[in-house]
N, C-alpha and C positions, 0 to 999 in steps of 0.2 A: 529615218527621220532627218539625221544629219544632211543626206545626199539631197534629200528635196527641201529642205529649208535652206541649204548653200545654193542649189540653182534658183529657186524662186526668188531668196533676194537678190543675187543679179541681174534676175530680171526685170524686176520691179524698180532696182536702183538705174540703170538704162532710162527706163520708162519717162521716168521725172526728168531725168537729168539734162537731156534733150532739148526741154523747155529753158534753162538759161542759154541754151548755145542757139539760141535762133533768133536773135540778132544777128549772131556770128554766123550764123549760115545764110542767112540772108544777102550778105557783103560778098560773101565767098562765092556763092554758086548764081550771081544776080537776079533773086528771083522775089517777089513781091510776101509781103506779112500775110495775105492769103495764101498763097501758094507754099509757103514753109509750114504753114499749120494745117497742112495734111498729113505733117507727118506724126501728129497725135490723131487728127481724125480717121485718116486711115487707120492707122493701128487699131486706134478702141471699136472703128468701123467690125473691124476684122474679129475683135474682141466679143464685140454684141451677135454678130453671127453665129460666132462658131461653139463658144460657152453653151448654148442652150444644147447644141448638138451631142456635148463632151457627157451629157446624161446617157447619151446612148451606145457611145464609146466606151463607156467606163463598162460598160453589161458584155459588149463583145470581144473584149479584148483584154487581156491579161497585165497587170500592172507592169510589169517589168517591160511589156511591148510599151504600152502606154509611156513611161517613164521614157524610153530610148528613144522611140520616135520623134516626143515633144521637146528632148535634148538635142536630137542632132538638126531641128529645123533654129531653133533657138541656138545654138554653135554655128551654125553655115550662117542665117541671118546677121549675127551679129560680127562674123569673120567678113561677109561684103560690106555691112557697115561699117566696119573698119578702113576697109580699101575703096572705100568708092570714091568715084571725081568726080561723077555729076548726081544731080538732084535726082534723078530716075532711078538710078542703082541705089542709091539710100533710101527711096522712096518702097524701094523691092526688098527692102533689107528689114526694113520696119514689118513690112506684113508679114514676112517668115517669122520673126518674132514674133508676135502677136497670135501665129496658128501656133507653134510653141507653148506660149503663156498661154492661151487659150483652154489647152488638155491640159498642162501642168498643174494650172492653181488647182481647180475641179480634185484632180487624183493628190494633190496634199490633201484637202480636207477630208476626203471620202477616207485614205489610209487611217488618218486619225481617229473619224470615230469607229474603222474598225477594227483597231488594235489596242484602243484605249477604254478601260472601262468605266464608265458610266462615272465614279468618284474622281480618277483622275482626267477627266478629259479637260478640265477647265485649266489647268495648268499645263495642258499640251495644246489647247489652242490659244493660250498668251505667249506663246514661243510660236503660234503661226502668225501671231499679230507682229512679230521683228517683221516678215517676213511679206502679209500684206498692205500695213501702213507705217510701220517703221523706216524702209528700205525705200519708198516713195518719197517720206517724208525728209529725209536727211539725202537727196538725188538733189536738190539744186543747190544743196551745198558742194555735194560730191562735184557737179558739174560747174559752178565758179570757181571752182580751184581750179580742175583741168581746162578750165578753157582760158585764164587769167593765167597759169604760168606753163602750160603745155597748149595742143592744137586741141578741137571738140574730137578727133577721132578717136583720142585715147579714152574718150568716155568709155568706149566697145574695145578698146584694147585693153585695157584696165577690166574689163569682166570679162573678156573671154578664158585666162587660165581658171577662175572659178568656177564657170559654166564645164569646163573640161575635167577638174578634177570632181564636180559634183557625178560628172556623167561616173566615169571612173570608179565614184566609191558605191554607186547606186548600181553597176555590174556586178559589185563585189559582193554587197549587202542587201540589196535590195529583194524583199522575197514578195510571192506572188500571195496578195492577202485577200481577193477577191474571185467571184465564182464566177466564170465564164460561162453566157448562156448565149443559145444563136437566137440572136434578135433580128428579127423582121423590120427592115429598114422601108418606111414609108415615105416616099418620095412628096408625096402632097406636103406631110407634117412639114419635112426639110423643107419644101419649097416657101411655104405659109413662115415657116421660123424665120427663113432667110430675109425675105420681102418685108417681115414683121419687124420684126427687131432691126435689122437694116435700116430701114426707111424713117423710122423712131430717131433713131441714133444720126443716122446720117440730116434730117431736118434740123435738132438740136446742135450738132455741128456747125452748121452753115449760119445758124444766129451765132454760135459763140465766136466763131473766127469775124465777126461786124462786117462781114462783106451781105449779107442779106440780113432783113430785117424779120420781126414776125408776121409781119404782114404780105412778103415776098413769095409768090407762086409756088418758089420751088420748096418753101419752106414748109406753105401750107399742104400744098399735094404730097411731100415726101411723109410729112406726120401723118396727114390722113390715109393716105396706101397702107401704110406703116401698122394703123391702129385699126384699121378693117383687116387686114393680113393676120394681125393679133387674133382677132374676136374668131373670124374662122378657125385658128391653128387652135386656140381654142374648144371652140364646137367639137372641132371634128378629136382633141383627144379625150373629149368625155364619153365617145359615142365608142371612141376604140379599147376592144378587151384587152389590149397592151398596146399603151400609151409610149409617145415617145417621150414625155415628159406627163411623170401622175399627179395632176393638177386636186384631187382630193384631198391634199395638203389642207387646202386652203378651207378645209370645212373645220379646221382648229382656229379660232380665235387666236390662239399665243402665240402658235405660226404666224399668222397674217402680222399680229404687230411685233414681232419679233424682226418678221421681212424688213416690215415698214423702218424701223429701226435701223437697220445693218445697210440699207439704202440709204440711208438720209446721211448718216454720218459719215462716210467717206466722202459721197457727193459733196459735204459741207466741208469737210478739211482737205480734200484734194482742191478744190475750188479755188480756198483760199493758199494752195500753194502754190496756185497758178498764177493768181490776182498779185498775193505781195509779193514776191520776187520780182514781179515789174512795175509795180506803182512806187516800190524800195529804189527801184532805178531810176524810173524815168519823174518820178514824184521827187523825191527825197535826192537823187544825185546820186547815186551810190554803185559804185563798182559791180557786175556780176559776182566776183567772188565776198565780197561785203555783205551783199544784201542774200547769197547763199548763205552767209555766218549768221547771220541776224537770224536766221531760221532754226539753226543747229540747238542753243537749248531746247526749245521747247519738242523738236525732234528725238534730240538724246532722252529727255524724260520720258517722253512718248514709249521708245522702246525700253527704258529700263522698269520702267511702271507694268508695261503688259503681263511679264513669267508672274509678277508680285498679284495685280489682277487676279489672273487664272487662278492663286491657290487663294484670295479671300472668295472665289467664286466659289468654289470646290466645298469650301468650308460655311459661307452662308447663304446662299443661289444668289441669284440679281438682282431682286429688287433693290434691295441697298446700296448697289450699286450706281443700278440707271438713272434712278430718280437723281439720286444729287450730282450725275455727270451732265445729266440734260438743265440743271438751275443753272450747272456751269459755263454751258454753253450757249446757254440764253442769254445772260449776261453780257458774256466775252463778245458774241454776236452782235449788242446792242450798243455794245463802245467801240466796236469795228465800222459802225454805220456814222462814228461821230471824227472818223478819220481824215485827217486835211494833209498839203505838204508840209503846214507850220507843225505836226504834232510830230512829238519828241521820237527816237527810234528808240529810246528806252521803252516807252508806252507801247509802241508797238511789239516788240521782242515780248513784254507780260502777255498782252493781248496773246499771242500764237503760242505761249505758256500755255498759258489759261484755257485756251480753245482744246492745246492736245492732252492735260491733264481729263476733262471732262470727257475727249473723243475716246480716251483709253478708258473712263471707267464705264462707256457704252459698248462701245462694240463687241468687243471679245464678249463681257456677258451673255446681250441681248443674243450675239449669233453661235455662242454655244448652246443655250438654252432652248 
């Protein structure tokens, strides 16, 4: 557990951090505010493809191959983004990451619930919450400091000895806890996931970087390819006696709004980690490394809340949980919408309190449950 919760928060800390240094990269390497935010679309590009695939990965292959492959692509990626000098070679550096993090996160969750039993799993995935929104969440702080009193490269030079000792202790300790079966690799499934998920991910891209609108061709035709690609890949794993992904899930009710849950809420605090570290700058005046501060409590509570989560989980299930994280964030949400340059940075700093106090008593529940 140690060796995958030390690599996946470096990588996740990476992920973020990126996002304050892209001003700075923009100066550095001359290239335009579209063109620097591929280096989140690519990645999460990479990210939406290859996730659905890690379902069928995880069946053919042996954790410990799993674990070493996804580390030494995630070690080399982040060793050329270290050294790179032009935009191209960080641009290549980001997607090796991202097929990395890809099979990583997938094989932490899977390890946990199959080592952990049924009582204590809630307080072993509040110790993977450090790891999937904790480590995200405290990355633009991470990254206005390095970029404010060091260059953005040490972002990746700063996590490469981690990614190396995580590898290191995961040789040492890491055991095979899953049963390897030959899975019948369906080429159409891959193709449809690709096309599918792809074309989804890459249209909502292309509106979030404001170089195309909704109403922009490329944006329309990439959603729609995207969500007919869906509906077949679809079709075709209801119809297969082994599924690349077994979509029969979703015939549980608590499944479906448990999904719907564990989607909204990162979508909804990643969002805004994206949103105020630049409206803290370019709104408010505020330094890179500033307006990463401003973010730091409600981050730190973020993660010291999770482990404490998992065992009131353990001990009373969610509901008492979710309900009153989601008043929280309904709220914190609807004074987020009343935000100007004039309003205070004390009000905001509560605000992103208040968002990650409610994000923590959602998620880890709704997505261990």
């Amino acid at each position: 557990m140690a060796a995958l919760l030390i690599c996946g928060f470096s990588g996740y800390l990476s992920e973020t951090a990126i996002n304050v240094a892209m001003t700075n990269l923009m100066e550095v390497f001359q290239i335009s505010a579209a063109t620097v935010q591929w280096l989140t679309t690519g990645y999460m590009l990479t990210i939406g493809i290859l996730t659905p695939i890690s379902a069928m990965l995880l069946q053919m292959f042996s954790t410990r191959k799993l674990f070493i492959g996804s580390l030494i692509s995630l070690i080399v990626g982040t060793l050329i983004a270290a050294l790179a000098f032009n935009f191209e070679m960080l641009m290549f550096s980001r997607i090796l990451q991202a097929v990395g993090m890809s099979t990583l996160i997938p094989l932490l969750f899977n390890t946990v619930l199959v080592i952990y039993p049924h009582d204590k799993r809630g307080a072993a995935m509040g110790l993977v919450g450090l790891v999937t929104m904790f480590a995200p969440a405290i990355g633009p702080t991470f990254g206005g400091l390095v970029v404010g009193y060091l260059t953005w490269q040490y972002i990746f030079w700063l996590s490469l000895p981690f990614l190396v000792i995580g590898l290191l202790m995961g040789l040492r300790y890491l055991e095979n806890v899953t049963d390897v079966t030959k899975q019948q690799i369906d080429l159409l499934s891959v193709l449809l996931s690709t096309i599918g998920f792809g074309g989804v991910v890459y249209g909502f891209s292309q509106v979030g970087e404001g170089s195309e609108g909704w109403g922009s061709p490329v944006v329309i035709t990439s959603i729609i390819v995207g969500l007919v690609a869906l509906v077949l890949f679809i079709l075709r794993q209801n119809v297969m006696s082994n599924p690349m992904m077994n979509l029969s899930v979703f015939k549980y009710p608590m499944y479906v709004v448990g999904l719907v849950l564990v989607a909204l809420c990162p979508m909804i605090f990643m969002a805004t980690l994206i949103i105020l570290p630049m409206f803290l700058q370019t709104g408010a005046g505020l330094s890179p490394f500033t307006a990463g501060l401003m973010l730091l409590p409600g981050s730190a509570l973020f993660g010291l809340l999770s482990p404490r989560i998992g065992h009131l989980f353990d001990k009373y299930g969610p509901k008492w949980l979710v309900i009153p994280g989601f008043v929280i964030v309904s709220v914190m949400l609807w004074f987020f919408t009343t935000l100007s340059p004039a309003s205070s940075i004390a009000f905001m700093v509560a605000l992103h309190i208040g968002l990650s106090i409610g994000t923590a008593l959602i998620l880890m529940p709704a997505q261990t449950h």
